[in-house]
C-alpha positions in Angstrom: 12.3 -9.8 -93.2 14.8 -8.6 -90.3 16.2 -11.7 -88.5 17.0 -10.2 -85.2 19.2 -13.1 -84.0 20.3 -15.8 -86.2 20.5 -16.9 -89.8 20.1 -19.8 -92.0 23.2 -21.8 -92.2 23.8 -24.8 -94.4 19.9 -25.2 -95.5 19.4 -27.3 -92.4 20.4 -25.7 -89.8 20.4 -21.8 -88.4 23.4 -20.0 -86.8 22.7 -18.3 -83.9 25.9 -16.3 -82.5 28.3 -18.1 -84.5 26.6 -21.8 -82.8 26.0 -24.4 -85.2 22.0 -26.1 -84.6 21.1 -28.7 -87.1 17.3 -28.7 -87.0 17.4 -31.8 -89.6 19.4 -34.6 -87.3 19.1 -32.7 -83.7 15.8 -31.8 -83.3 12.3 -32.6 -84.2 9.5 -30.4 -85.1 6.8 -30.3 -82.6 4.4 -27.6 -83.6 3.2 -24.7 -85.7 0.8 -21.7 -84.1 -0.7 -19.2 -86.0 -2.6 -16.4 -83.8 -4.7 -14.3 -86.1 -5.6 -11.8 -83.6 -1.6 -11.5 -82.9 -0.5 -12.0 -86.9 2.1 -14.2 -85.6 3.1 -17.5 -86.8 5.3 -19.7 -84.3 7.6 -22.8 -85.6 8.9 -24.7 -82.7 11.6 -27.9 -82.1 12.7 -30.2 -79.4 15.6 -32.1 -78.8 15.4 -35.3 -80.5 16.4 -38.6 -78.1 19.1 -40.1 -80.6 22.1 -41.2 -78.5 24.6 -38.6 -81.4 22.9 -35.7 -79.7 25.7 -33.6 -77.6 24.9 -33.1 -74.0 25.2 -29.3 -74.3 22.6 -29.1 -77.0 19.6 -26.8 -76.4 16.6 -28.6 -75.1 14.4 -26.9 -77.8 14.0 -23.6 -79.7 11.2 -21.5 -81.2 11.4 -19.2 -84.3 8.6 -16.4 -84.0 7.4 -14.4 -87.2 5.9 -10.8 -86.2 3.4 -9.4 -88.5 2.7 -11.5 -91.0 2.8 -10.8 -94.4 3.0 -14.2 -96.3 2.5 -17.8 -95.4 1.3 -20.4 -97.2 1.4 -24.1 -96.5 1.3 -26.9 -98.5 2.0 -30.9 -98.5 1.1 -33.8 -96.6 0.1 -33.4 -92.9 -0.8 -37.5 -92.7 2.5 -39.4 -93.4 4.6 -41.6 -90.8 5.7 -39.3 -87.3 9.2 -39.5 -88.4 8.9 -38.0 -91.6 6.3 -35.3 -90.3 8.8 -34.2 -87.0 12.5 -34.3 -89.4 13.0 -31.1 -91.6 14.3 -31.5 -95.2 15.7 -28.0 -95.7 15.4 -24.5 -94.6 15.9 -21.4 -96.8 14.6 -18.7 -99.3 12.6 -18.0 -102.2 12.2 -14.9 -105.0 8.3 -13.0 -103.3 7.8 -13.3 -106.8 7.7 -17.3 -106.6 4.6 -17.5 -104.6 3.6 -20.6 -106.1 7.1 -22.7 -105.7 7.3 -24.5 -102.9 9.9 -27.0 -103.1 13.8 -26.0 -103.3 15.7 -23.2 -101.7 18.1 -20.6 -101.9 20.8 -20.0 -99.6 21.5 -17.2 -97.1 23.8 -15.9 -99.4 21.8 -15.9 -102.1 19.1 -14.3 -100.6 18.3 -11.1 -99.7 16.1 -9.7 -96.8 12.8 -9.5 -99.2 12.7 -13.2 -99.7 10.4 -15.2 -98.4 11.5 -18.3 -95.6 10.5 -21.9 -96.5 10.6 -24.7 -94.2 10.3 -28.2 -95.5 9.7 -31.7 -93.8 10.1 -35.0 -95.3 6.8 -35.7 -95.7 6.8 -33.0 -98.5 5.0 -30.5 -96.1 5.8 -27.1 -96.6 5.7 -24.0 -94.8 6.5 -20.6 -96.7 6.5 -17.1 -94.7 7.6 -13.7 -94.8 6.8 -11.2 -91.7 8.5 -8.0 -90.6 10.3 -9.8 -88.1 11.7 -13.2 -87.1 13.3 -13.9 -83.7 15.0 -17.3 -82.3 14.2 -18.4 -78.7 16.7 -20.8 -77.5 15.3 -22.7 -74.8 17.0 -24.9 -72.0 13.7 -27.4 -70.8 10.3 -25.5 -71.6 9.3 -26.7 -74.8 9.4 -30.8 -74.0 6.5 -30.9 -72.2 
């Protein structure tokens, strides 16, 4: 999978230009689109409200995956809203693990054939590989 514009950095968080954003503590997931007709899955965050939250942080962000190859998702959807909005870790698995779906490599360990898993701490979990994955950063569109 190219990553046009960022990478996963620490399993919870991605780098984008060399910018630190912790999708566990500072933001909250708020949805996931797939489009058949389009092949494209969308994951998308929002800032969360807690007062440790800098100022300057980005209002929310969206990670698009073009043509896609792989997903699979798996967990429970019906848990507390806290547990369904915080991610637990971000990062990769062997394409030859289809059925794992807990645990994760690191960027470094990874290489652009492996497959992207998100997971949330109500043990949902999203696994995809696409062509292409881009970030949009976003400065007040995505909390409505």
């Amino acid at each position: 999978m190219e990553k046009i514009n960022f990478l996963v950095d620490s399993n919870h968080a991605l780098d984008i230009g060399g910018r630190h954003i912790d999708l566990h503590n500072n933001f909250d997931f708020k949805n996931i689109e797939y489009s058949t007709e389009k092949n494209i899955l969308s994951l998308s965050w929002v800032k969360t409200k807690g007062d440790w939250v800098q100022s300057n942080e980005f209002e929310g962000l969206q990670i698009v995956f073009e043509d896609v190859l792989f997903l699979k998702i798996q967990g429970n959807v019906s848990s507390t809203l806290a547990d369904r909005k915080t991610l637990s870790f971000i990062g990769y698995l062997h394409p030859e693990d289809e059925e794992l779906m807990d645990g994760c490599l690191d960027e470094s360990e990874a290489n652009p054939t492996y497959h992207m898993i998100f997971s949330f701490e109500n043990s949902l979990a999203i696994k995809i590989f696409s062509n292409k994955a881009v970030c949009y950063l976003d400065n007040n569109q995505l909390n409505n």
